[in-house]
Structures are given as structure tokens and as C-alpha cells.
C-alpha positions in Angstrom: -86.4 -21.0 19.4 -87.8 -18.2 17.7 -87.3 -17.0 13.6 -86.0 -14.0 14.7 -83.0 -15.1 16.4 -81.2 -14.6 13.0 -80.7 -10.9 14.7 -78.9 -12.2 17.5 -76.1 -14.2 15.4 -72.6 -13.8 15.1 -71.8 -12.2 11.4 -68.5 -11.9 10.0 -67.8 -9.7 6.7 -64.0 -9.7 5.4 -62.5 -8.7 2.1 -61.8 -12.0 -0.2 -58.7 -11.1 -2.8 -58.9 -14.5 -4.3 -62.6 -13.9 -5.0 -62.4 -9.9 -5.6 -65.3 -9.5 -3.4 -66.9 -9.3 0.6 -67.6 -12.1 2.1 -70.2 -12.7 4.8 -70.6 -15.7 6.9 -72.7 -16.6 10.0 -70.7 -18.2 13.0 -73.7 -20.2 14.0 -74.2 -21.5 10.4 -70.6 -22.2 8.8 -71.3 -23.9 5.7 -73.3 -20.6 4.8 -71.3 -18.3 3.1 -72.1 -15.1 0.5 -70.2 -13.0 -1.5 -71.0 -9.4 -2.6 -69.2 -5.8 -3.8 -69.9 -4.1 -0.8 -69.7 -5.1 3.1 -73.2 -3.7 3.5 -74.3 -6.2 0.6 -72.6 -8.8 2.2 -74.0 -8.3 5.3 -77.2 -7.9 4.7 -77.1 -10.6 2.5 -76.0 -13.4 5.3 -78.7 -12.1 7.5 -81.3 -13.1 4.8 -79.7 -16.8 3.6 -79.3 -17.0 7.3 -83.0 -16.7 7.8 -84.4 -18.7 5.5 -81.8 -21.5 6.5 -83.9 -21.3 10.2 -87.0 -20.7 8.6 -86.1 -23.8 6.4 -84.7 -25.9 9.3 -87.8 -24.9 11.3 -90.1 -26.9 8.8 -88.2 -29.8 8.8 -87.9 -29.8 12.5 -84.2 -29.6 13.0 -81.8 -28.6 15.2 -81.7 -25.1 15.2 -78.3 -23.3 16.6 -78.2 -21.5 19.3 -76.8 -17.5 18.9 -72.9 -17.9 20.5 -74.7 -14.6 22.0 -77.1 -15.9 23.8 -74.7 -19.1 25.1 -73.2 -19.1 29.1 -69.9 -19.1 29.6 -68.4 -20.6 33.0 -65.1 -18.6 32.5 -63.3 -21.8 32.5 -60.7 -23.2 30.3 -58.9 -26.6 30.7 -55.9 -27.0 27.8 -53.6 -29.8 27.6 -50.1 -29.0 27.2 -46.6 -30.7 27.1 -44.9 -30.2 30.8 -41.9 -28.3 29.2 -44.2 -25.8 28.2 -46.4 -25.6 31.7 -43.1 -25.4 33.3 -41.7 -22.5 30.7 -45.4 -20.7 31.9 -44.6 -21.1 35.1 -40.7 -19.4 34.9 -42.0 -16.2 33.3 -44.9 -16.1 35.2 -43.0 -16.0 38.4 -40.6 -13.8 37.0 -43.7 -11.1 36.0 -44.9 -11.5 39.6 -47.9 -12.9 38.4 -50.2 -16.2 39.0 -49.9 -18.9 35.4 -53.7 -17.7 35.0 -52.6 -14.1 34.5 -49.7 -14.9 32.8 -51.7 -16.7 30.3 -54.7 -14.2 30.2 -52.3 -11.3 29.2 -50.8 -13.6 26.7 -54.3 -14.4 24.8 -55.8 -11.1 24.7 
């Protein structure tokens, strides 16, 4: 896996009130974490400790995450649940007309 896949992670940048500050994380690389004044800053500062962390784990032949952009999805979900609540899904889905899958679709986006 290329160096330069650093480009194609997942970045997240988010106001921190207990810290007074932006923090940036990588989704790929969770125990990374930066914190800055400005979401730019932050930003661009996870991209580069993100980098060097693959550029570092690169030399000592590690595993190397794959971008969550670059990963297939089947579109699949299995989720255990108790059977009062498959059978709760089931009532209102039937009363909104619709199949469980729908029901549950609409409920999660």
C-alpha cells in the first residue's frame, strides 16, 4: 500500500471545550489524535502525524490500515436483537406499509 494513501483517510476535526482547542483524529489510526486553535491547523496537522505514522510503520514492516474509503461494502447488516424488539419492528413496520428493512433504514439515517 502506497505512502500516499494518508490522502485517502477518513479525518475528523471537532471543537474540544474541555481542552479549549480543535481536535483532529484519523479514523484509520485512532490512537492518533492532535489538537490546534484552528480546524485548518488541526487538519492539516493529522494529515502530517498521519503520514509519518505510515511512513513509520512502512519501515518496520507493519500492518498498514486500509482507507475505510477504499474498503467494499456488501450492503449487509446482521444485528442481534431481543424478540420483543423484532416483534415491536415488525408492528410499526406493518403499520407504515413498509418491509422491517425499510422500517429500519428510515430509522438509522
Amino acid at each position: 500500500m502506497s505512502i500516499e494513501n494518508y490522502k485517502k483517510y477518513t479525518y475528523r476535526v471537532m471543537w474540544s471545550e474541555e481542552d479549549q482547542c480543535y481536535i483532529g483524529i484519523c479514523m484509520e489510526l485512532p490512537s492518533l489524535s492532535v489538537c490546534e486553535d484552528t480546524p485548518e491547523q488541526a487538519l492539516k496537522e493529522i494529515e502530517f502525524v498521519a503520514s509519518e505514522t505510515l511512513k513509520w510503520l512502512a519501515e518496520e514492516k507493519r500492518n498498514i490500515p486500509e482507507p475505510l474509503s477504499l474498503k467494499r461494502y456488501s450492503g449487509k447488516l446482521t444485528v442481534r436483537i431481543p424478540e420483543e424488539i423484532h416483534r415491536e419492528i415488525a408492528l410499526r413496520s406493518a403499520e407504515e406499509g413498509v418491509s422491517i428493512n425499510k422500517y429500519i433504514l428510515s430509522k438509522i439515517i
